[in-house]
N, CA, C and O atoms as a GROMACS GRO file, in nm:
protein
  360
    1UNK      N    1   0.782   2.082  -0.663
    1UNK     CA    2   0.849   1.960  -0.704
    1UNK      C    3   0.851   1.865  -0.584
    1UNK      O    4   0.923   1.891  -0.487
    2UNK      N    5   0.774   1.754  -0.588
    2UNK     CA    6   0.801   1.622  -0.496
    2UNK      C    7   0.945   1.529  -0.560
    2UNK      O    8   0.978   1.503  -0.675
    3UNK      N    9   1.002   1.501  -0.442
    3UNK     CA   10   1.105   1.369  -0.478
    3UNK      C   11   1.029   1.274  -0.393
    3UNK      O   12   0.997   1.298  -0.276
    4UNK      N   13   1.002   1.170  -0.454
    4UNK     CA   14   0.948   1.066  -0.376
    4UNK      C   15   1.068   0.937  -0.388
    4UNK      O   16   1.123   0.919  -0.496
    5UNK      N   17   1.104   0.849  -0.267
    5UNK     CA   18   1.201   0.759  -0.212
    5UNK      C   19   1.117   0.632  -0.218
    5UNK      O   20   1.046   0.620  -0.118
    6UNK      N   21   1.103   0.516  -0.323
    6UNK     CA   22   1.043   0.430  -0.280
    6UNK      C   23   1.130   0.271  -0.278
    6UNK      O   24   1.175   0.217  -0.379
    7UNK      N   25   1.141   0.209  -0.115
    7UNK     CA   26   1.165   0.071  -0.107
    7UNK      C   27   1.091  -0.028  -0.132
    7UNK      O   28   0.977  -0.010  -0.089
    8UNK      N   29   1.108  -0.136  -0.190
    8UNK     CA   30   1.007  -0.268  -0.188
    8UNK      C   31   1.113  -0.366  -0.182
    8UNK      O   32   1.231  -0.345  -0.157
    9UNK      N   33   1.045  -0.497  -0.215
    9UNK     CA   34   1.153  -0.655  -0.241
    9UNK      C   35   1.099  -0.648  -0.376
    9UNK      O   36   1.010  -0.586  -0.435
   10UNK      N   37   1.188  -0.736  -0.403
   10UNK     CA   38   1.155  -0.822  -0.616
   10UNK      C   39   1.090  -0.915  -0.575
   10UNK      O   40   1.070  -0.942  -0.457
   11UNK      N   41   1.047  -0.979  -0.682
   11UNK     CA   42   1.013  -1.175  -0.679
   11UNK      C   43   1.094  -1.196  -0.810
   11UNK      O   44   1.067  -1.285  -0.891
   12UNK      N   45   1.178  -1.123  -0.820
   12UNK     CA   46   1.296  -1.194  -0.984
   12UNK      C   47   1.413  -1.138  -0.926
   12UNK      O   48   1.425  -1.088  -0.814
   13UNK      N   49   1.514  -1.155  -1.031
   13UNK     CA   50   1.635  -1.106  -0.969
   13UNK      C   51   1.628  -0.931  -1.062
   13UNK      O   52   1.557  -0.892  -1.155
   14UNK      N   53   1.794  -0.826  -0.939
   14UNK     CA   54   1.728  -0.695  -1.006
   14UNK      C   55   1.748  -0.666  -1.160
   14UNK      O   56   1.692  -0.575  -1.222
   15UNK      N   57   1.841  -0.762  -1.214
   15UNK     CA   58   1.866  -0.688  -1.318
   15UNK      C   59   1.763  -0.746  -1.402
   15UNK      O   60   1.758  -0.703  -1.518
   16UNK      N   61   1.657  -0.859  -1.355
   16UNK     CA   62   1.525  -0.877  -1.470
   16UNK      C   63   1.453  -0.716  -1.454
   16UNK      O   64   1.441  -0.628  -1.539
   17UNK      N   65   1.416  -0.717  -1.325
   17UNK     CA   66   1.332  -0.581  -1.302
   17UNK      C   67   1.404  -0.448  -1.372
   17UNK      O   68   1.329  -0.362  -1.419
   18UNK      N   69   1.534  -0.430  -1.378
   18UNK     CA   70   1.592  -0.310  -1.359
   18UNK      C   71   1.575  -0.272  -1.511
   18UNK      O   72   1.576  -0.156  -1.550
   19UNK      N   73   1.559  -0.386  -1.596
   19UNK     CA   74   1.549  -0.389  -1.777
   19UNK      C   75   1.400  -0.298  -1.810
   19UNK      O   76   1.372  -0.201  -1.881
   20UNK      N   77   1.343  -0.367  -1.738
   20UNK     CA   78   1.182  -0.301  -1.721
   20UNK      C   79   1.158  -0.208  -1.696
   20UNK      O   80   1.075  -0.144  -1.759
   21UNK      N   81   1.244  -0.148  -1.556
   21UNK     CA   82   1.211   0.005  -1.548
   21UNK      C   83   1.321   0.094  -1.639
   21UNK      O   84   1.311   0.216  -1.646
   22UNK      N   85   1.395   0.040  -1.687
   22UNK     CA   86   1.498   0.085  -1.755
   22UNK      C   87   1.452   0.151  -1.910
   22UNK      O   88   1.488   0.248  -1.977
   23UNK      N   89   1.353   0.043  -1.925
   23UNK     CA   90   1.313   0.024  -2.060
   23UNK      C   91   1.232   0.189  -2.131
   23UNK      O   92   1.186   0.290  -2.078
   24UNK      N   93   1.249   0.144  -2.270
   24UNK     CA   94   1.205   0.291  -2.329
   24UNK      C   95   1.042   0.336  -2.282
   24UNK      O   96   0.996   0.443  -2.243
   25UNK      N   97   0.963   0.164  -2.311
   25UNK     CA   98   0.854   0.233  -2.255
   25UNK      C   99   0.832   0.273  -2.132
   25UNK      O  100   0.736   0.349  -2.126
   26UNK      N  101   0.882   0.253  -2.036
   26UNK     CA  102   0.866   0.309  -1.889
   26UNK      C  103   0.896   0.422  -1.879
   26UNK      O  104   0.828   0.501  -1.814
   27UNK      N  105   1.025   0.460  -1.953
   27UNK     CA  106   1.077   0.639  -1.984
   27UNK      C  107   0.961   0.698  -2.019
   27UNK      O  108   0.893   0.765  -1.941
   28UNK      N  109   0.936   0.676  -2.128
   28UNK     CA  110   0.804   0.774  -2.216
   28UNK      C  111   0.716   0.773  -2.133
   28UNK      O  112   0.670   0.880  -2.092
   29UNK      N  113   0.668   0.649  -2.085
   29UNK     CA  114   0.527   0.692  -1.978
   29UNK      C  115   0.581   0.799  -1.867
   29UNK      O  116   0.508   0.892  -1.836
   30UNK      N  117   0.679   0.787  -1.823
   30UNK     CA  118   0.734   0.898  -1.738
   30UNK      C  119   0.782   1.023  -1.799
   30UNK      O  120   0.821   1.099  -1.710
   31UNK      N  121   0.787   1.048  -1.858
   31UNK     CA  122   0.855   1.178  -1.960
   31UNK      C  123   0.754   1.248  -1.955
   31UNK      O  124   0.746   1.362  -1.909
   32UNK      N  125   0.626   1.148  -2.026
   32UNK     CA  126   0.454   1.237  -2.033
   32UNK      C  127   0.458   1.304  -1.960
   32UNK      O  128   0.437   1.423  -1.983
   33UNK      N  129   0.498   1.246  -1.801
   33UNK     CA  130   0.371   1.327  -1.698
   33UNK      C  131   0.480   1.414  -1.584
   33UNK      O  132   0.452   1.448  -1.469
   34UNK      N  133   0.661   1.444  -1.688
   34UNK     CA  134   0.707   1.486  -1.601
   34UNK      C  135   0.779   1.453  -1.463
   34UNK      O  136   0.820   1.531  -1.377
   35UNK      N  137   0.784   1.265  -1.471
   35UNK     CA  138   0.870   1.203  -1.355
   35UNK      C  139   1.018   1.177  -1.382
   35UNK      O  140   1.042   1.125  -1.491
   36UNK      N  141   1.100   1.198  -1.319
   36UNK     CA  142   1.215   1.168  -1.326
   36UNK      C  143   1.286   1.108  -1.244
   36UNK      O  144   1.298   1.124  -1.123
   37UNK      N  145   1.339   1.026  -1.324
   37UNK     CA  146   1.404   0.899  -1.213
   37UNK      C  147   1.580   0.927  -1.209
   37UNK      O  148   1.678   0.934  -1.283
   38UNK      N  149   1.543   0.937  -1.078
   38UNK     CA  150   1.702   0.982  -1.024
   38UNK      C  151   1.803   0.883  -0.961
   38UNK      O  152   1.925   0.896  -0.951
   39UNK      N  153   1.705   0.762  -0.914
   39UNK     CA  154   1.826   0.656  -0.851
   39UNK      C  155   1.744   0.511  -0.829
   39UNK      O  156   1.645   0.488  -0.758
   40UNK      N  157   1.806   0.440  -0.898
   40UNK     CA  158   1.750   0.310  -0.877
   40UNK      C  159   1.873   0.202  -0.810
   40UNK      O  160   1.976   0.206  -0.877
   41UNK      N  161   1.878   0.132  -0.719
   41UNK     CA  162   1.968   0.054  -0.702
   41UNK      C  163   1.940  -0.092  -0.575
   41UNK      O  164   1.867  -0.078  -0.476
   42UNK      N  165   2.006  -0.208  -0.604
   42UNK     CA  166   1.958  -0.314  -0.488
   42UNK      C  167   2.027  -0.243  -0.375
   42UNK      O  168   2.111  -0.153  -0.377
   43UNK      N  169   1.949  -0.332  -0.240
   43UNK     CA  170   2.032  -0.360  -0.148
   43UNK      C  171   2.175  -0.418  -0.127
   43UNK      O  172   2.189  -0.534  -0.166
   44UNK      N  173   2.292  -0.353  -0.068
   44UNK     CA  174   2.391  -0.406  -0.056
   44UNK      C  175   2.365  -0.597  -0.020
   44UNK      O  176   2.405  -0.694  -0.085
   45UNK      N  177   2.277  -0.588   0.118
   45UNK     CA  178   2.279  -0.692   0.179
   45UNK      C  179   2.126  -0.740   0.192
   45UNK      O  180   2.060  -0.781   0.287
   46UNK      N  181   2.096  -0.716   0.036
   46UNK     CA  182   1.976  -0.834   0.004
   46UNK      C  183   1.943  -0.789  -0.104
   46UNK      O  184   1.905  -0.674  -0.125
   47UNK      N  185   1.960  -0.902  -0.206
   47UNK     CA  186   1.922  -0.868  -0.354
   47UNK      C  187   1.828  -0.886  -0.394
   47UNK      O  188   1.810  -0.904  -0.514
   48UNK      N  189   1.728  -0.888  -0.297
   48UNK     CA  190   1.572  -0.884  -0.308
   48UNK      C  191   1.507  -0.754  -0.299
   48UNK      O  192   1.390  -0.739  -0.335
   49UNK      N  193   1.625  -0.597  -0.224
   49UNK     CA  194   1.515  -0.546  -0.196
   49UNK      C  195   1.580  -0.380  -0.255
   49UNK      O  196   1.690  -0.351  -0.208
   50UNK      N  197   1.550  -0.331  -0.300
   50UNK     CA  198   1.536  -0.188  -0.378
   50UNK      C  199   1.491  -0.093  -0.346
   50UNK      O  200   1.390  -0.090  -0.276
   51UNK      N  201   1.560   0.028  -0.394
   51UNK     CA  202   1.558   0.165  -0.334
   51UNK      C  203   1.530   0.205  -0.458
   51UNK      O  204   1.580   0.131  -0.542
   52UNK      N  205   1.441   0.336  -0.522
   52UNK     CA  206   1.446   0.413  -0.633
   52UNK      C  207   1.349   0.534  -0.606
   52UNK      O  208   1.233   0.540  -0.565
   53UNK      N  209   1.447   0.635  -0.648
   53UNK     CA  210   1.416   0.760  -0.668
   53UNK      C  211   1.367   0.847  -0.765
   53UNK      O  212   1.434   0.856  -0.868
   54UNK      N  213   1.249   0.923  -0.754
   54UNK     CA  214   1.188   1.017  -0.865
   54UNK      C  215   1.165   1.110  -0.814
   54UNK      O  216   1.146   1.122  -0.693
   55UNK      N  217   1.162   1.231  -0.929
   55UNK     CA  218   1.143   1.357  -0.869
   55UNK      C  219   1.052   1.380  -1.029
   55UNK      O  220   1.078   1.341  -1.143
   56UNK      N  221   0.917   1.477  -0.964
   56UNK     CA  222   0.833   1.530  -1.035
   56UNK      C  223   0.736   1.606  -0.940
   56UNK      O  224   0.756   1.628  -0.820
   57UNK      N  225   0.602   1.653  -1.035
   57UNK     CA  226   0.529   1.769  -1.009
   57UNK      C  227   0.492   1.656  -0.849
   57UNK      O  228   0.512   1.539  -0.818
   58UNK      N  229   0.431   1.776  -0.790
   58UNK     CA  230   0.331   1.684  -0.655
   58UNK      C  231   0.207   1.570  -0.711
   58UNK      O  232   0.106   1.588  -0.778
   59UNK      N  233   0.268   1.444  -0.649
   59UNK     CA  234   0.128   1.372  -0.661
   59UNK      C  235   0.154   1.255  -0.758
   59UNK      O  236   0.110   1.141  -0.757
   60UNK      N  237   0.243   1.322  -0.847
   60UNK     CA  238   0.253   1.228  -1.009
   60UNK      C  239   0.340   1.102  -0.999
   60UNK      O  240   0.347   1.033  -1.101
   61UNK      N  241   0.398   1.069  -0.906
   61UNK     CA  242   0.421   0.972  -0.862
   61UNK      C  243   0.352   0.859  -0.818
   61UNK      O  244   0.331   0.751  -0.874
   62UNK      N  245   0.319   0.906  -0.704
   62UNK     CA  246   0.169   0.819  -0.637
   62UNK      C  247   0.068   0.778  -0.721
   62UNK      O  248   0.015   0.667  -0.711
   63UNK      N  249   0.035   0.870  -0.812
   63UNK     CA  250  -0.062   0.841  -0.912
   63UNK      C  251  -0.012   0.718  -1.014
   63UNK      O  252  -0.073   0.612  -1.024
   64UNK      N  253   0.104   0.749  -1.084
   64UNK     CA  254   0.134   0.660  -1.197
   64UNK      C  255   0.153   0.518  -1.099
   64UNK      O  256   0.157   0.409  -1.155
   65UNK      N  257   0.162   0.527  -0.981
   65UNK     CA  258   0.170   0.387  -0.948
   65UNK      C  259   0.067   0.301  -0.892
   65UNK      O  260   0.065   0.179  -0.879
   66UNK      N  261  -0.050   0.422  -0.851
   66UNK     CA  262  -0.154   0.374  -0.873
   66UNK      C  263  -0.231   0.306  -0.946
   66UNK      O  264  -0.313   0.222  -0.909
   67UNK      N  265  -0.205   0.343  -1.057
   67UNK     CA  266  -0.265   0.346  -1.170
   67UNK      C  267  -0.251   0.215  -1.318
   67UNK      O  268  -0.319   0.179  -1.414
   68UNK      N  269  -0.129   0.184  -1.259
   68UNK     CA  270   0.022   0.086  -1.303
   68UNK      C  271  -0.001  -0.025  -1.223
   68UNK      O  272   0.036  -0.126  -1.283
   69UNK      N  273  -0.038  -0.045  -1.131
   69UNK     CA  274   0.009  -0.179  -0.980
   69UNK      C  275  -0.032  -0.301  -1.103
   69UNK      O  276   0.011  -0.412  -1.075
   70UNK      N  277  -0.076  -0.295  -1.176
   70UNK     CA  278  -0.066  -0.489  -1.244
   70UNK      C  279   0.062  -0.510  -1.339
   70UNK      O  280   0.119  -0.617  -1.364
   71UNK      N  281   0.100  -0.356  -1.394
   71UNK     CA  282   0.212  -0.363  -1.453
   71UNK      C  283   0.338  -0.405  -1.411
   71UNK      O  284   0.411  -0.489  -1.464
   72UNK      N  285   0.362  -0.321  -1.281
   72UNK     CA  286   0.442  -0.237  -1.209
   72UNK      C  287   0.442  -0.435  -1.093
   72UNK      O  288   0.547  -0.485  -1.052
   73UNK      N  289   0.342  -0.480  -1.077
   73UNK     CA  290   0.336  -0.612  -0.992
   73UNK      C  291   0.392  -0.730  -1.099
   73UNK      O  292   0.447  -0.832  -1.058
   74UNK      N  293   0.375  -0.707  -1.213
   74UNK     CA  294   0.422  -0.776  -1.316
   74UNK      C  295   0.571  -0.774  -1.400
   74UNK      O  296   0.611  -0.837  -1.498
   75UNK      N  297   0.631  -0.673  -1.317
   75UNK     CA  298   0.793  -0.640  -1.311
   75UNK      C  299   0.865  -0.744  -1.216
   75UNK      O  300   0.978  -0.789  -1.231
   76UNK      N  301   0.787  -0.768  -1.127
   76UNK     CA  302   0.833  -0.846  -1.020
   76UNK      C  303   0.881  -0.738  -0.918
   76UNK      O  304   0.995  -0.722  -0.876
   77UNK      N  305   0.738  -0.651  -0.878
   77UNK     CA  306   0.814  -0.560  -0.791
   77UNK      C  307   0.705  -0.613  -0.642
   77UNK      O  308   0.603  -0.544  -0.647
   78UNK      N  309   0.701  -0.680  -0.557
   78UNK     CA  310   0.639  -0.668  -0.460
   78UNK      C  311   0.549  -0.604  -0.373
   78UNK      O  312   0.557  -0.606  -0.250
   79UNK      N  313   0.419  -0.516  -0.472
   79UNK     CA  314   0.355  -0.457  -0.437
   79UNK      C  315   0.333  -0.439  -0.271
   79UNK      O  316   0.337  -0.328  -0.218
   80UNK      N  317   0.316  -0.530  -0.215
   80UNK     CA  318   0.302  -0.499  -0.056
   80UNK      C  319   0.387  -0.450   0.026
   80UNK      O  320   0.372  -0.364   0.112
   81UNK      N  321   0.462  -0.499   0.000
   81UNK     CA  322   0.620  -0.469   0.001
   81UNK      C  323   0.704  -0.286   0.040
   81UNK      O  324   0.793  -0.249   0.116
   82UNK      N  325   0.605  -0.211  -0.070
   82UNK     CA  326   0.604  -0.103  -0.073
   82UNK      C  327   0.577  -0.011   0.064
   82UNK      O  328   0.485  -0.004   0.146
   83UNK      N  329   0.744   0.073   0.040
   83UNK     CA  330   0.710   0.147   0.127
   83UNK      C  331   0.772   0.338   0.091
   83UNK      O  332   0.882   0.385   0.060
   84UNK      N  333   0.674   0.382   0.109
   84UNK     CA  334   0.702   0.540   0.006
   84UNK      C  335   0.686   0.617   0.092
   84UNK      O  336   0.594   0.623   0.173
   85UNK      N  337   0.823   0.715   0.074
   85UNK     CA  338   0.830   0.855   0.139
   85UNK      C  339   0.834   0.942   0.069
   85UNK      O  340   0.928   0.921  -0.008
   86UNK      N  341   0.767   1.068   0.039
   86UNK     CA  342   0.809   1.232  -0.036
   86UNK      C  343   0.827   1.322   0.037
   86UNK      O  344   0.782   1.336   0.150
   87UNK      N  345   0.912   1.410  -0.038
   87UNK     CA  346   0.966   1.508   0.004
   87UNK      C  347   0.992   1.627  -0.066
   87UNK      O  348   1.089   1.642  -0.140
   88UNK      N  349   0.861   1.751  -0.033
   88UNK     CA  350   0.855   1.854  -0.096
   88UNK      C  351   1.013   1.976  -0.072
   88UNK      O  352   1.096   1.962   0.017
   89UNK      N  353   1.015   2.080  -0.173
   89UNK     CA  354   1.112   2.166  -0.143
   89UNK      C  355   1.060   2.292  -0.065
   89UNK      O  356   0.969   2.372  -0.086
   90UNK      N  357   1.140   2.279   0.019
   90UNK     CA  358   1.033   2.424   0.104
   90UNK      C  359   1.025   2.570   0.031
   90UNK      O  360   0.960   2.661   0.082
   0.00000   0.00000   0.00000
């Protein structure tokens, strides 16, 4: 099991984005492949920039966002922006 930690900025405000990842279809595409989202939330002291957490098999993370970046850029999530850490269980 990977938990992967990922920060970026918005280009909308969070609660446009937060509807989006919130939303049923974003669940189901994640349900498929086994991701689970454990924590989404802004910055205290910038409502531009976001923390969210998933935990799934190794890899399936990285992948769906690979795979996603016009979607996932079309949330208003700041693709460049991105910055991702995982963390396996020993």
């Amino acid at each position: 099991m990977e938990t992967t930690v990922w920060t970026f900025n918005l280009s909308v405000p969070f609660a446009e984005w937060a509807a989006i990842y919130d939303s049923d279809d974003v669940a189901k595409m994640h349900a498929a492949v086994g991701l689970k989202s454990l924590f989404r939330g802004v910055s205290k002291d910038d409502p531009s920039q976001v923390c969210a957490v998933q935990q799934g098999p190794v890899g399936v993370a990285h992948k769906i966002f690979e795979d996603n970046k016009e979607m996932i850029r079309g949330a208003g999530h700041v693709i460049e922006s991105t910055v991702i850490s995982s963390y396996l269980d020993a």
